[in-house]
Residue, then its C-alpha position, 0 to 999 in steps of 0.5 A: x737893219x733893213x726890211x727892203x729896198x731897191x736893187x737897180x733900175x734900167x731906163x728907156x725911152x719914152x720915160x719907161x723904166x724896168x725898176x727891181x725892188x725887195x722886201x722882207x716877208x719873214x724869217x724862219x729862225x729855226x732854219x735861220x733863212x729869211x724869204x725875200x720877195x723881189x719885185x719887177x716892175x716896168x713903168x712909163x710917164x708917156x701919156x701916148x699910147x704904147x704898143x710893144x710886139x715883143x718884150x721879154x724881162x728877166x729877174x734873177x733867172x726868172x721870167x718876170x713877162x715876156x709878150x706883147x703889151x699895150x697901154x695908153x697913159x702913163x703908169x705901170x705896164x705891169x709889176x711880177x713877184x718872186x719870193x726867193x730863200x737865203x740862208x743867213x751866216x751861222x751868227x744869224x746875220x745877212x750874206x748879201x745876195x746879188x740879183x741881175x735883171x735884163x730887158x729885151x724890149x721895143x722900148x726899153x732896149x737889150x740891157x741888163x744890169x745888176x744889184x746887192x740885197x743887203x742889210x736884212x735883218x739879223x736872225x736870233x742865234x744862239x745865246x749867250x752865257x752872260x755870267x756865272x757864279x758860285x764858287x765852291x762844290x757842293x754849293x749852287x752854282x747860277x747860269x745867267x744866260x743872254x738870250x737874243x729871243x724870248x722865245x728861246x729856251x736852253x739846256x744847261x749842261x756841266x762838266x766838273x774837271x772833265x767829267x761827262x757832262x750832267x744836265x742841269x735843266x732842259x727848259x732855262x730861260x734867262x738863268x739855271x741855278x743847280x749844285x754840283x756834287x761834292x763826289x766830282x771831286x773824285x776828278x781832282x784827287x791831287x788838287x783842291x779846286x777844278x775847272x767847271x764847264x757850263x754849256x749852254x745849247x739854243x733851242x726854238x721849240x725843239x729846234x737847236x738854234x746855233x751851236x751850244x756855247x761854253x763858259x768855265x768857272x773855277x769851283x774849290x773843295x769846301x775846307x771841311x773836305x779833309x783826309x781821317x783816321x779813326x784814331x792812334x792805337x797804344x801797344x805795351x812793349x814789357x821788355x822784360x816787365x812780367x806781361x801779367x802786371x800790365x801796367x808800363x813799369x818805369x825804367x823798363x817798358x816802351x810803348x808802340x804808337x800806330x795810326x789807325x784807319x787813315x783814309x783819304x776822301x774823295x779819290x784823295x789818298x794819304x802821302x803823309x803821317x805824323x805822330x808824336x808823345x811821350x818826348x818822340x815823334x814820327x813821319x811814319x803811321x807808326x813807331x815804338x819808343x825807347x825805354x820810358x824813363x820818367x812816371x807819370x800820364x801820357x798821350x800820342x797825336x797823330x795826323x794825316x795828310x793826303x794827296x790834296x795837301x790837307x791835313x786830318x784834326x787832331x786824334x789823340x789816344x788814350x792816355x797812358x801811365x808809366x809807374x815807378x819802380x824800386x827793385x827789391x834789396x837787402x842790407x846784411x851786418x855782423x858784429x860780435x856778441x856774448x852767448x846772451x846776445x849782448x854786443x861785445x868786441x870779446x863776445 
């Protein structure tokens, strides 16, 4: 990049020339404007003296000199300044800037002429977000920021699945490590992963440089993130068994199943049951058997499954037991006999 140069030349007679020239005198990166000064200069290789009644000599506008003037030997006659401010592109680099000049002059003549001030230096703009990692919620997430001056500093903000946006740090140089929470999965209720907008905002001192920039990153819910239920309740269906026995009686009894406290996490909700024991299962938070026909120990599982497509652990009951039972009988013969007893076919 440049920090001067020439922008034309006039030339007339008795070797005098009307040279405009530029240089750079600084930049204001908060305002992304650099201030240039353009040099008029007019000059003569005659060793004679020289004597002019009137001159007059504009640059960009402005009147470099305009009078009588006199020298003798060869040099210049006279060299003006003028400082002007241009404003850079939004990426900090240079526009390009046309300057005219003109003379009107004993010895140069009427002319004018023109040129381009171009290749300034760029101006430092806004940085940029080199990369980013981390991939779960609830976990760290690195910023890696490009910065094109080190004086600059940034603010880090994140948006998680069109959240508003938090601040993760106002005063980053080069990098910001932060943690987004696990309750920003409230915004994906129906999906296991989501978006992370990280925006990135330039600043000189307290002056914002550029517009902020963005970068994405998808975040996942850690797999510990499951729907729960507090566990499965056990009813005793009697179906005739006397409520005080309370036991479940083979051959009569059933029981009733029913999932208990189900709860989705983090805006998720349940879509889904399963429960299964004793030979019979349901899709439903609850069922009732039929008559239990064999003895012995037995349990319900149940599960959930939320909107997310995540299933609950395992819960198990408490076990049950079904016992056997003989209803009560009696067996009734007759056979003849003497008045002593004695078994007789003529008693």
């Amino acid at each position: 990049m440049a920090t001067s140069g020439t922008v034309g030349t006039l030339s007339g007679s008795w070797g005098s020339t009307y040279r405009v020239t530029w240089s750079l005198v600084s930049q204001n990166i908060a305002n992304n404007t650099s201030t240039i000064r353009l040099t008029s200069t007019f000059h003569t290789t005659n060793t004679t003296k020289i004597a002019s009644t009137y001159s007059n000599f504009v640059t960009d506008g402005t009147v470099m000199y305009s009078g009588a003037y006199s020298k003798s030997g060869a040099g210049n006659i006279f060299s003006k300044t003028k400082d002007i401010t241009v404003s850079h592109n939004a990426d900090g680099t240079f526009p390009g800037r046309s300057v005219s000049f003109s003379t009107n002059d004993y010895i140069m003549g009427n002319k004018s002429g023109s040129g381009t001030i171009s290749g300034v230096t760029t101006i430092p703009r806004s940085s940029s977000i080199s990369s980013i990692s981390g991939s779960s919620l609830g976990s760290s997430v690195t910023v890696n920021i490009s910065r094109a001056s080190t004086s600059f500093t940034h603010k880090v903000e994140y948006s998680f699945a069109g959240s508003s946006y938090t601040t993760a740090t106002s005063s980053a140089a080069t990098s910001a490590t932060f943690t987004p929470s696990l309750s920003l999965a409230n915004h994906i209720p129906n999906a296991t992963s989501g978006t992370l907008t990280v925006r990135v905002t330039t600043y000189s001192g307290s002056t914002q440089i550029g517009n902020a920039v963005t970068k994405t990153q998808t975040l996942s819910l850690p797999g510990s993130v499951l729907p729960t239920l507090s566990g499965v309740t056990l009813t005793r269906v009697d179906n005739g068994v006397p409520s005080s026995w309370g036991v479940y009686v083979q051959g009569y009894s059933k029981v009733t199943a029913t999932i208990a406290g189900a709860s989705g996490i983090y805006g998720s909700s349940i879509s889904g049951y399963s429960l299964s024991g004793a030979g019979y299962r349901s899709s439903s938070n609850s069922l009732t058997t039929g008559v239990l026909n064999s003895t012995g120990t037995f349990s319900f599982s149940g599960y959930v499954t939320d909107s997310r497509g995540r299933s609950s652990s395992s819960m198990t009951s408490a076990q049950f037991v079904v016992y056997e039972y003989f209803p009560p009988s009696i067996s009734v013969s007759a056979q003849r006999c003497t008045s002593d007893g004695t078994i007789s076919s003529s008693g």
